[in-house]
C-alpha positions in Angstrom: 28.6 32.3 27.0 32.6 32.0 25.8 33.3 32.3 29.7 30.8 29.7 30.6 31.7 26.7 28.2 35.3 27.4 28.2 35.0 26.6 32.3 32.9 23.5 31.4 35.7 22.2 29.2 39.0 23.7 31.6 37.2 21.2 34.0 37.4 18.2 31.7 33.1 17.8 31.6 31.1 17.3 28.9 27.8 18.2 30.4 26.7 21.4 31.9 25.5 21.4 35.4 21.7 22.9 34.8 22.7 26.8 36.6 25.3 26.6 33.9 22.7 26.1 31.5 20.5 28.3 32.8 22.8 30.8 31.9 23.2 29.9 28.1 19.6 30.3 27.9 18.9 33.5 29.8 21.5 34.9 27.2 19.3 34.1 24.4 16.5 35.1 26.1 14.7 31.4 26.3 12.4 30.8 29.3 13.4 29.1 32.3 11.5 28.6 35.6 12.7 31.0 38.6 15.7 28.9 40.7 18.2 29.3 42.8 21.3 26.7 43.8 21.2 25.9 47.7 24.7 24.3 49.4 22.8 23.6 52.2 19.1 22.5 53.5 18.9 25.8 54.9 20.0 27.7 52.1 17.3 25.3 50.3 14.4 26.5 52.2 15.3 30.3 52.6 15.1 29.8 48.5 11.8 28.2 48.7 10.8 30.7 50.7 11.5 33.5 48.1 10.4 31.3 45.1 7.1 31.0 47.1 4.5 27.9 46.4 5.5 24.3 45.7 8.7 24.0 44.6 11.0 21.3 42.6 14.1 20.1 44.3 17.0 18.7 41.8 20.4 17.3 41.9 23.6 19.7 40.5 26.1 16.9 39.6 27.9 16.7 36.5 28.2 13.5 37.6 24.7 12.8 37.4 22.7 13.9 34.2 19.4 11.9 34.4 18.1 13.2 37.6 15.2 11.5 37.7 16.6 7.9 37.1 18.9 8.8 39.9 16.0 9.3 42.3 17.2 13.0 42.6 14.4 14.7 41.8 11.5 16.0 44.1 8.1 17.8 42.9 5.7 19.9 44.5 7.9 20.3 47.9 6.1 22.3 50.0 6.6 24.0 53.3 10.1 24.4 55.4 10.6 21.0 56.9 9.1 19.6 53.6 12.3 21.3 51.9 14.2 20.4 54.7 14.0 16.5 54.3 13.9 16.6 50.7 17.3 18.0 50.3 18.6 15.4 52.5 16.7 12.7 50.9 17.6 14.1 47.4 21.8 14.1 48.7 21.3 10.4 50.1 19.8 9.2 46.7 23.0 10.7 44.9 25.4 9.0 47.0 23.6 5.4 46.4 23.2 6.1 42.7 27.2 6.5 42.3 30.1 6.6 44.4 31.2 9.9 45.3 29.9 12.2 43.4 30.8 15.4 42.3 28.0 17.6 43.7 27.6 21.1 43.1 24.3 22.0 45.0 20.3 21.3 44.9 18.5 23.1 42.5 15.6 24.7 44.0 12.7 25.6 41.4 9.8 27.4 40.6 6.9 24.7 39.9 5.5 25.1 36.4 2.3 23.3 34.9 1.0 23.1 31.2 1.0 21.2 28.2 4.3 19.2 28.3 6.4 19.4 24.8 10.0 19.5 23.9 12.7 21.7 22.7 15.6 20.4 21.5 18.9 20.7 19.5 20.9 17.6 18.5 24.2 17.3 16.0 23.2 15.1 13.5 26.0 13.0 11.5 24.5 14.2 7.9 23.1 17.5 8.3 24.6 19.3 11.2 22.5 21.0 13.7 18.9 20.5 13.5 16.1 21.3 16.1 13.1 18.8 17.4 10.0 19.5 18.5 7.1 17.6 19.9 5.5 16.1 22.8 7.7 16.3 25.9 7.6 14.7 29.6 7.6 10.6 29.8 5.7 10.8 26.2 8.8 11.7 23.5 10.4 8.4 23.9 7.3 6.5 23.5 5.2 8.1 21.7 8.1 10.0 19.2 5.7 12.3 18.1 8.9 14.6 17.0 9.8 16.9 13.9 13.1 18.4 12.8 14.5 21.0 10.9 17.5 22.7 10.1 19.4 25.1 12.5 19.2 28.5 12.2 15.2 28.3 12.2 13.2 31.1 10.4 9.9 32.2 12.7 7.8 30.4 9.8 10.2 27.1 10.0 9.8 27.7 13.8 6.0 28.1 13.5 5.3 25.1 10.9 7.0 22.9 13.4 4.2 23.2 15.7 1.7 22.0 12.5 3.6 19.0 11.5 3.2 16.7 15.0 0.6 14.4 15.3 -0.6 16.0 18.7 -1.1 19.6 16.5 -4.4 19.9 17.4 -3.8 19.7 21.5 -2.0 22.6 20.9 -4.6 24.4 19.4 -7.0 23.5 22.1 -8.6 20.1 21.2 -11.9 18.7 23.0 -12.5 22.5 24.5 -9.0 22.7 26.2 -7.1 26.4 25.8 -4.6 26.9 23.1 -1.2 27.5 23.8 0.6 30.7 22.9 2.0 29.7 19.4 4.1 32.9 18.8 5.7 31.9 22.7 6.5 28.3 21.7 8.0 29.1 18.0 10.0 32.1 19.2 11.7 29.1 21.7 12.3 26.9 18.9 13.6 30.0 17.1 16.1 31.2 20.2 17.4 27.4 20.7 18.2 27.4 16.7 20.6 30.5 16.9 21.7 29.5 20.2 23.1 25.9 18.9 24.0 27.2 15.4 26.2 30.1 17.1 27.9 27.9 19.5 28.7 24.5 16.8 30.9 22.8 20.3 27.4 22.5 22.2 26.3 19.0 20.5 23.0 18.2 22.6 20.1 20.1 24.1 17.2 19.5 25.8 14.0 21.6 27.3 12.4 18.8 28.1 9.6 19.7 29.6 8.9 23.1 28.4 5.5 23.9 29.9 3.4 26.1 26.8 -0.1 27.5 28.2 -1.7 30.6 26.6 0.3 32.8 28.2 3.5 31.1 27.2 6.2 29.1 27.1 8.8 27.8 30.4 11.4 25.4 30.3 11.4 23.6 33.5 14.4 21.8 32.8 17.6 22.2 30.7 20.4 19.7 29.8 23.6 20.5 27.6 26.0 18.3 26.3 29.0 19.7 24.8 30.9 17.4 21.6 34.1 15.9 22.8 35.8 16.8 19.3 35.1 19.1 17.0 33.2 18.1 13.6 35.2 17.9 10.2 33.6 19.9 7.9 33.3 18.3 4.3 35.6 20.5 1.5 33.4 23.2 0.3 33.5 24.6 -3.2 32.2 27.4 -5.3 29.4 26.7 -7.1 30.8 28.2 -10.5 33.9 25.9 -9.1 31.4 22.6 -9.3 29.7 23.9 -12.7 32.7 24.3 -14.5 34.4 20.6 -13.6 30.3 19.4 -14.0 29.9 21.0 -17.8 33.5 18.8 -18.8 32.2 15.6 -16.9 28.5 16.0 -19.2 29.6 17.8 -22.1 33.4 16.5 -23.1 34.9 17.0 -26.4 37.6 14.3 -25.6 36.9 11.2 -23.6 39.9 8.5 -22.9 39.0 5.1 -21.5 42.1 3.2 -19.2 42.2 -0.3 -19.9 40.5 0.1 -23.5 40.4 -3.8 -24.8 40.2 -5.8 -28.3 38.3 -8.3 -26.2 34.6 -9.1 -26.4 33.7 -9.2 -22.6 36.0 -6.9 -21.1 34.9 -3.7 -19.9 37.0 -1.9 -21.3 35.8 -3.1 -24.5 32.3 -2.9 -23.7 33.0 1.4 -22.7 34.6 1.4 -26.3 31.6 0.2 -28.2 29.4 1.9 -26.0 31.3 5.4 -26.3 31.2 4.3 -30.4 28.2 2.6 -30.9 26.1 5.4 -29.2 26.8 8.3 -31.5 29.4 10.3 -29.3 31.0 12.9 -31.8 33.9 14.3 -29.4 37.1 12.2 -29.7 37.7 9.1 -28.3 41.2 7.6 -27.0 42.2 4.1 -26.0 44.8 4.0 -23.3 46.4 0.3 -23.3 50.6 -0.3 -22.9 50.1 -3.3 -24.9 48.2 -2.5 -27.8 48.6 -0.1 -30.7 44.8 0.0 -31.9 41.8 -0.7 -30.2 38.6 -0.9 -32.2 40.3 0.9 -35.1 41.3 3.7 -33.3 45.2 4.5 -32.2 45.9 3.5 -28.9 48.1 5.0 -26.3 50.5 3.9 -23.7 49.4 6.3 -21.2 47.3 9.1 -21.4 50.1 11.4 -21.5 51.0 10.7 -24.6 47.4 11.5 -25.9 48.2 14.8 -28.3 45.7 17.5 -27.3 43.7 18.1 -24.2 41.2 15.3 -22.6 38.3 16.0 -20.4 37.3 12.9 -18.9 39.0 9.5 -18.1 36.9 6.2 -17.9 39.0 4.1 -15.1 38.5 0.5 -16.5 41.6 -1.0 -14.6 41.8 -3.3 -11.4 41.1 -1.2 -8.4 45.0 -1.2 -8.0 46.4 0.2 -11.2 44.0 3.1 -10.5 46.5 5.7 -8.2 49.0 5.8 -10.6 46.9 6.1 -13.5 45.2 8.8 -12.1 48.9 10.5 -11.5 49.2 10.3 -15.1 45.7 11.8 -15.4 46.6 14.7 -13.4 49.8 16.1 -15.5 47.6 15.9 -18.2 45.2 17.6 -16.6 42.1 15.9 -17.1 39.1 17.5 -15.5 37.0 14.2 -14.6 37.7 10.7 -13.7 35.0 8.1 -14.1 35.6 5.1 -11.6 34.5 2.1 -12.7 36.5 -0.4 -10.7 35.2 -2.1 -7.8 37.5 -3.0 -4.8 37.5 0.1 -2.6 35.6 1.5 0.7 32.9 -1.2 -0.5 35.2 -3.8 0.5 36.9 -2.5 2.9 39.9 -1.1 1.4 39.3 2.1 2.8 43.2 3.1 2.8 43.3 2.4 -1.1 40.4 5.1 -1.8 41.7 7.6 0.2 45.1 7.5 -1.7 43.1 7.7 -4.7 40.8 10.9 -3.0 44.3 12.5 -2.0 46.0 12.3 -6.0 42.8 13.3 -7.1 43.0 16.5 -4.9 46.2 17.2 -5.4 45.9 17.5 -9.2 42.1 19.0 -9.1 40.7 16.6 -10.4 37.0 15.4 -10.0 35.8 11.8 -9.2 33.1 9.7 -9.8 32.9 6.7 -8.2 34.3 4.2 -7.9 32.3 1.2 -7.8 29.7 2.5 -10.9 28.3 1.7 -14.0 29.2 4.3 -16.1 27.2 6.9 -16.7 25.3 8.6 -19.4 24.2 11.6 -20.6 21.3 11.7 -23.9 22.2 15.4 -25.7 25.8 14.8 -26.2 25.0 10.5 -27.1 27.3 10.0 -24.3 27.4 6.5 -23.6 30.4 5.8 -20.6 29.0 2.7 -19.4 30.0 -1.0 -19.9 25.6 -1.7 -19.8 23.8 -1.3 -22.5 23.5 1.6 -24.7 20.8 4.0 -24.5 19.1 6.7 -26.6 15.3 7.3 -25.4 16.0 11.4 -25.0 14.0 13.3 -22.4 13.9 15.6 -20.1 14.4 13.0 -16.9 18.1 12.7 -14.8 18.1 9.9 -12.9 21.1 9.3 -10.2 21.6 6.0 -8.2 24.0 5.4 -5.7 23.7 1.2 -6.5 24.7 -0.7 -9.9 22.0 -2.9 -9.4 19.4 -0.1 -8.9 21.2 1.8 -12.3 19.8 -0.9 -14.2 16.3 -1.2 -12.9 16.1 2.8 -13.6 17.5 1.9 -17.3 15.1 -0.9 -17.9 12.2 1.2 -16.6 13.0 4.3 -18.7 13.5 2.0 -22.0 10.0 -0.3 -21.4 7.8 2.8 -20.7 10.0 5.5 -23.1 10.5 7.9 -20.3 12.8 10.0 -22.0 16.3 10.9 -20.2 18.5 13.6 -20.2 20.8 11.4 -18.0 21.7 8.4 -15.6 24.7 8.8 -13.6 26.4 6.1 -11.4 27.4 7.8 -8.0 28.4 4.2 -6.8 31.0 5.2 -3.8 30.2 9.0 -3.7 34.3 9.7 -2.8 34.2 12.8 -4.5 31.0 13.8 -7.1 27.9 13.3 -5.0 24.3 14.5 -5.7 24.9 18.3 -4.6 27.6 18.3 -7.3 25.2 16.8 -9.9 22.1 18.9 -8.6 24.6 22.2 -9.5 24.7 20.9 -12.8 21.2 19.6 -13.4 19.7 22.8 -12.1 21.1 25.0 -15.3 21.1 22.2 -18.0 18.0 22.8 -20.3 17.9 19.5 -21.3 16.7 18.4 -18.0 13.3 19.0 -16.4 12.6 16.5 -13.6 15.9 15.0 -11.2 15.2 11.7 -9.5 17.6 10.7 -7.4 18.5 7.1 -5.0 20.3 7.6 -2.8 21.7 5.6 0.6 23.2 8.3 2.3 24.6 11.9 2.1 28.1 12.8 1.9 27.4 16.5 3.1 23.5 16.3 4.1 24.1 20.5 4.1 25.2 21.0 0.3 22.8 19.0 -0.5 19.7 20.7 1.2 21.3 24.3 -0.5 21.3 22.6 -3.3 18.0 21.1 -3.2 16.0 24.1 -1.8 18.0 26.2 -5.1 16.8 23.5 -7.7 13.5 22.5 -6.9 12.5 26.2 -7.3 12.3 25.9 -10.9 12.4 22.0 -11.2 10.9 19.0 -9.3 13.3 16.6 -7.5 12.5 13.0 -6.3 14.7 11.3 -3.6 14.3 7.4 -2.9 16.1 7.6 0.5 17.0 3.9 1.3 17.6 2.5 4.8 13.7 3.6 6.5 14.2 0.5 8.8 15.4 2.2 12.5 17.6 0.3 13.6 17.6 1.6 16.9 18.6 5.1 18.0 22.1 6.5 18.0 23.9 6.6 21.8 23.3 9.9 23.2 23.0 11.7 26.6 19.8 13.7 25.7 16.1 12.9 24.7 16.5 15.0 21.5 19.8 12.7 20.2 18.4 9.5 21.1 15.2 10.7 19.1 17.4 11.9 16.1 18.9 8.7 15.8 15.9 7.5 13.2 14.5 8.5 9.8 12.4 10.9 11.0 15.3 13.3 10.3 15.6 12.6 6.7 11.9 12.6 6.3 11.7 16.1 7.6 14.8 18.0 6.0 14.0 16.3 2.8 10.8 18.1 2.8 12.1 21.3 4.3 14.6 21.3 0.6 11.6 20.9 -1.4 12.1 17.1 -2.5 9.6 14.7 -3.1 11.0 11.6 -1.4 9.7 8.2 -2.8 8.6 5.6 -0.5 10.0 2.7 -3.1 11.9 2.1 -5.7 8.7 2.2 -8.5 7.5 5.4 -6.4 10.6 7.0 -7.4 10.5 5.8 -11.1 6.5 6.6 -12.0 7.1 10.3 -10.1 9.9 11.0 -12.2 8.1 9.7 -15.5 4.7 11.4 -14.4 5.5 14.4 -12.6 7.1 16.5 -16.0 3.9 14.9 -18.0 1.0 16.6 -15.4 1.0 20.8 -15.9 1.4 22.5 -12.2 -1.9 23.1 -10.8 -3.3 26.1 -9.8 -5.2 25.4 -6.8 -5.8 22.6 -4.3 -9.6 22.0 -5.7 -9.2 18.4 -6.8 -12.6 16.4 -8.7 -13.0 13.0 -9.2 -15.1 11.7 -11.7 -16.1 8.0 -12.3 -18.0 5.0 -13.8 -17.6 2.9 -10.4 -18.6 3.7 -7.1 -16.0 1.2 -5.9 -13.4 3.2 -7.6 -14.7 6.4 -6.4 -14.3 5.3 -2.6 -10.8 3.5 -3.1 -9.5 7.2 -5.3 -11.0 9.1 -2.2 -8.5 7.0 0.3 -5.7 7.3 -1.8 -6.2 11.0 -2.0 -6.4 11.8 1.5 -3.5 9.5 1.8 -1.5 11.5 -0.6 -2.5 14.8 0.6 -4.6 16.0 -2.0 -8.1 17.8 -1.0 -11.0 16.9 -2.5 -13.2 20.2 -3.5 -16.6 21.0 -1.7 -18.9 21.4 -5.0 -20.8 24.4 -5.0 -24.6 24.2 -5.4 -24.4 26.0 -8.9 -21.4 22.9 -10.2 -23.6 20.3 -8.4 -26.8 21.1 -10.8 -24.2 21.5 -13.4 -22.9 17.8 -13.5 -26.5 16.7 -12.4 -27.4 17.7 -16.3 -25.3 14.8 -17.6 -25.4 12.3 -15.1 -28.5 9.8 -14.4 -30.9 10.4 -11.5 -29.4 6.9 -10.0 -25.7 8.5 -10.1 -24.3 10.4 -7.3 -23.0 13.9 -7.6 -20.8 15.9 -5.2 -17.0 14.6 -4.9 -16.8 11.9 -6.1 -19.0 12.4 -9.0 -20.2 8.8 -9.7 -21.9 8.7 -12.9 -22.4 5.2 -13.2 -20.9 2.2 -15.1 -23.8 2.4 -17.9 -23.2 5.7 -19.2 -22.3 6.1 -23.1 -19.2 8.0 -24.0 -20.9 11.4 -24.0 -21.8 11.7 -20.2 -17.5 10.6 -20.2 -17.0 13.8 -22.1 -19.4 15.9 -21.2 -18.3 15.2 -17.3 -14.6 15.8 -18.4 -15.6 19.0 -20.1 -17.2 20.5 -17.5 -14.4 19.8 -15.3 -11.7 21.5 -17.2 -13.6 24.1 -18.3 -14.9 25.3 -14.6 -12.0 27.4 -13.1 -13.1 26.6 -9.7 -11.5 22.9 -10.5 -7.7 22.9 -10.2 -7.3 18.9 -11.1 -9.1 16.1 -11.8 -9.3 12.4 -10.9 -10.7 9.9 -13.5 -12.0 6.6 -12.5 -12.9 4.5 -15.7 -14.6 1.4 -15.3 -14.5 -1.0 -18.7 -17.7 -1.4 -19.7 -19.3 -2.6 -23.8 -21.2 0.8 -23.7 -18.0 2.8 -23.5 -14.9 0.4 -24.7 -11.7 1.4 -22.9 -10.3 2.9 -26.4 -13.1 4.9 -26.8 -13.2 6.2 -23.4 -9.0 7.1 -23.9 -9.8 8.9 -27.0 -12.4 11.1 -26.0 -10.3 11.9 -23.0 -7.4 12.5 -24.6 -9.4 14.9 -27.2 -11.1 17.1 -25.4 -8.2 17.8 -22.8 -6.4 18.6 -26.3 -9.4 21.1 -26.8 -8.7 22.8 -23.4 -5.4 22.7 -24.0 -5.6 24.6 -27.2 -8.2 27.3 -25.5 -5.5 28.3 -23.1 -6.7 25.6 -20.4 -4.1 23.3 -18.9 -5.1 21.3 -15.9 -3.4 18.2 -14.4 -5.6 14.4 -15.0 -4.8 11.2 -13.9 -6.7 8.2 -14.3 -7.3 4.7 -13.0 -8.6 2.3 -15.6 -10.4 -0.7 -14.4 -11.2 -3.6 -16.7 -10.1 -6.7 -19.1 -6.4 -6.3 -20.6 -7.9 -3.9 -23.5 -7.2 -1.2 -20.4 -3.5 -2.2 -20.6 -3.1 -0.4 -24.3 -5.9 2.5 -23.0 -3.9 3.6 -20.3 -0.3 3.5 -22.7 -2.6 6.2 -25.1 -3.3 8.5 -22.5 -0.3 8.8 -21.1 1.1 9.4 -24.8 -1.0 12.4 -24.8 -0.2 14.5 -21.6 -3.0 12.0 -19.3 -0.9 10.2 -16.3 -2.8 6.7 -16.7 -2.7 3.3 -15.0 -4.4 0.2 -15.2 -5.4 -2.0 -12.3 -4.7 0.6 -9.7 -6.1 3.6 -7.9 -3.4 4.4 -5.8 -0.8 5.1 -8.4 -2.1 7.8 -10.8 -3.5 9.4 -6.8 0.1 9.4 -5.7 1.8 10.7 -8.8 -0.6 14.1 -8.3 0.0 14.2 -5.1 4.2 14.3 -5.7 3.0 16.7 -8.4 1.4 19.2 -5.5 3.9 18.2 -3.0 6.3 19.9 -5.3 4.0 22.3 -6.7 3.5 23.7 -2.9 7.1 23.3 -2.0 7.8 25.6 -5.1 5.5 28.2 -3.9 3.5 27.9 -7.8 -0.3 27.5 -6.0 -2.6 30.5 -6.0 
């Protein structure tokens, strides 16, 4: 392998010619179809000869790496003079396609038929090396049926890739045709993994096709493009490392804020009052050169002359007072530095931020920021923001990479009292970035759910060890902006030019165990409902309603959402056919009519909770005078407290439909443990569904 790519490179190329990569794949015991290289047309049909049957006749150039576009490459050659010709022919198209070529040989090849998919292996700018699968031949470019996961694959990563295309169920043999040999195809995923993940320098890779039939798996033809310069590798640090500067940036016992002001509008005033205002017990120092008290407190020249040890500094200065500063910072040796200031990367002073990244490394110091808000954090009434206070505790953290986003999260949290534990501005990401704060989040008892926006990733690796560590014990939501593709990334493969999309994201996200958010509201009702609904313990989910509209419009949304709706047994059915009217509709959904009076509400509720067969239930309540929208919240809310106190915990959601009355209904429910909206059926459909999504990522469903 060593021998092979250090030849590649001695001979200034990029791209191996396909014998050479024939040879990387025979060493990792992936497929390829029987061959031989032919220097002349004889030595071209004494090879068809030995192949025996039709053959495929292909350029060896590394001067030429899409064959096919080059006209240099035959199928289903058959018989001497057949071969003869088509080496000639397949010379002459080379020539025309671009002046002299470098040209190594014809490939003569063993003709292969089956279902056309594709292997591949491309280096992607966030998370590394990651491996495609889908549809191969003309199809993968138009069709971009295609999934990805990270390199080194497992054998049951390698086998769920085959589940999660579109086309799945041609592989399994749709409309009578003969499945392919799974194990074959996953253990080729598996080999091209390693393969790419051993050898970082190979940056592209294509089996495309790779023939699968049901007795297994051959790559017809291979293409492997080497990086021109090896990859940077982010700075890696321990995770105790990242704990212990995390637990001084959320829990300080001194804080000092550079630029503290007297005046009303400055932010350096407004982090002052906050820091005051909010309750934060540690100690507090103003750091101004012209001003002795700030806000009644003693104020500093520099932080340097602060007497005892300080944790964090709040930057409040013009972007260009901030190096030094920071300097000052560093003999001190603070452990944090919050970066308020604007004026860096985001507007193009890239050089500025990186003289601030290099201080901050020399002294060990840990940034945040610049370009943020502040942050806060609830349990120590840690306020370091120049927006408005805030003191709704829960169990929530929510992380944005945008100011303006911050806000909307902050508003959100206050108007529907979604508790937080904290909301940190990431702004810049020049040092502290969401693996860092996923380290801490992960231990910190005060927080429950993490949901997190995001634009991009720093180190799209940390952040997946990170993720597939946290959300193990706790739910994480990711609102991944930038789903627009805005075209594909150059590349010299089918695999890289796929990987240039969102698809990537999409499918690593999921492989860490993250519910990802399609919108900013998405983001903010999972992360307020997802810690309200108990895990489920099954994938049995009922709905029961008052409107046969509803009923239809919850079923959509469910299948949408990826929930499955239960198959009632006979025994159930008669069960909910005692409290419904012979007009109402049992199996899933249960419809039991917009007339009913409050008890066939409870008595339907009831029976759901208490059956064990049902894992989660679906209500669709429909405002009617016979059972008043109150009413119908009350009784729900009681007798899933009744469950709830006989050992029975299931999650509910419910979509309320009716006059405005619904509005202060739905607010009740959710009050007590019930995920509730009005006017929709999609949202309390999707917020179960991120539940489960999690739930099965976690591994907690029987």
């Amino acid at each position: 392998m060593r021998e092979v790519l250090d030849a590649v490179r001695a001979a200034g190329r990029t791209a191996l010619t396909a014998p050479e990569a024939k040879q990387l794949c025979d060493a990792y015991g992936i497929p390829t179809a029987g061959e031989g290289l032919a220097t002349s047309a004889d030595e071209a049909v004494a090879l068809a000869r030995e192949i025996g049957g039709p053959v495929a006749l292909k350029i060896v150039s590394p001067d030429i790496l899409h064959k096919t576009d080059a006209g240099c490459v035959l199928v289903g050659v058959s018989g001497d003079e057949a071969v003869r010709s088509g080496y000639a022919e397949i010379l002459a198209n080379a020539h025309a396609f671009t002046e002299n070529p470098a040209i190594a040989g014809v490939q003569v090849q063993q003709m292969v038929s089956g279902l056309e998919v594709i292997v591949g292996a491309t280096t992607d700018p966030t998370f590394g090396k990651v491996v495609a699968f889908g549809l191969g031949g003309i199809l993968v470019e138009v069709l971009k049926d295609v999934t990805f996961r990270l390199a080194p694959l497992s054998p049951e990563q390698a086998r769920s890739m085959l589940d999660d295309i579109a086309a799945a169920e041609v592989l399994r043999g749709a409309r009578g045709g003969e499945p392919v040999d799974a194990a074959a195809l996953a253990d080729v995923l598996r080999r091209v993994s390693e393969l790419v993940d051993d050898f970082p320098e190979i940056s592209e890779l294509d089996l495309n096709p790779v023939f699968a039939t049901a007795a297994g798996a051959i790559a017809a033809d291979v293409r492997i493009v080497l990086a021109t310069e090896p990859d940077e590798a982010p700075p890696q640090r321990s995770q105790e490392e990242i704990l212990q500067a995390m637990r001084r940036l959320m829990n300080p016992d001194s804080v000092a804020v550079i630029g503290a002001s007297n005046e009303d509008g400055k932010i350096g005033n407004s982090v002052m009052k906050n820091l005051i205002n909010g309750g934060y017990a540690g100690e507090i120092h103003p750091v101004n050169p012209k001003a002795d008290e700030i806000l009644g407190r003693t104020a500093y020249r520099s932080i340097t002359d602060v007497p005892g040890p300080v944790d964090v500094a709040v930057f409040t200065v013009p972007a260009k007072f901030v190096a030094a500063a920071l300097e000052d910072c560093g003999r001190k040796g603070v452990a944090a530095a919050v970066l308020i200031p604007s004026g860096f990367a985001e507007t193009g002073n890239q050089e500025l931020q990186d003289e601030v990244v290099a201080v901050a490394r020399k002294h060990g110091i840990r940034l945040l920021g610049p370009n943020i808000y502040g942050y806060y954090y609830t349990p120590q009434n840690l306020c370091a923001t120049f927006c408005t206070p805030y003191d709704v505790r829960g169990g929530v953290a929510l992380t944005s990479q945008s100011g303006g986003i911050g806000m909307a999260i902050l508003g959100f949290s206050r108007t529907t009292k979604m508790g937080v534990s904290a909301i940190v501005g990431l702004g810049n990401k020049s040092d502290v970035d969401e693996d860092d704060l996923l380290t801490f989040f992960e231990q910190d008892d005060n927080t429950h759910c993490v949901a997190m926006h995001l634009e991009d990733l720093k180190d799209g690796r940390a952040f997946v060890e990170a993720a597939q560590r946290v959300t193990k014990k706790k739910p994480v939501v990711v609102l991944k902006a930038g789903r627009t593709d805005l075209g594909a990334r150059a590349a010299s493969s089918h695999t890289g030019a796929l990987a240039g999309n969102d698809k990537v994201y999409d499918d690593v996200l999921r492989q860490s165990g993250v519910v990802r958010a399609p919108g900013l509201n998405e983001m903010l009702e999972y992360a307020r409902g997802i810690p309200v609904l108990p895990t489920p313990k099954g994938e049995n989910v009922v709905i029961i309603t008052g409107a046969g509209g509803s009923g239809v419009l919850l079923s959509d949304a469910c299948v949408a959402n990826g929930l499955r709706l239960m198959d009632i047994p006979p025994d159930l059915d008669a069960e909910f056919r005692r409290y419904i009217p012979p007009f109402g509709a049992a199996g899933n959904p249960i419809d039991i009519t917009g007339g009913e009076p409050p008890s066939t509400y409870e008595a339907t509720i009831r029976l759901g909770l208490r059956d064990p067969r049902i894992h989660a239930l679906i209500l669709g309540y429909w405002h009617t005078i016979v059972t008043p929208p109150m009413v119908f919240a009350e009784l729900a809310a009681r007798v899933a407290e009744e469950a709830r106190t006989d050992g029975v915990d299931k999650p509910i959601v419910v979509s309320l439909a009716g006059d405005t009355e619904v509005e202060k209904a739905a607010d009740y429910l959710y009050d007590h443990g019930i995920v509730a909206f009005p006017y929709t059926t999609e949202k309390p459909v999707a917020v179960l569904g991120a539940k489960y999504q999690w739930a099965r990522a976690a591994g907690l469903l029987d």
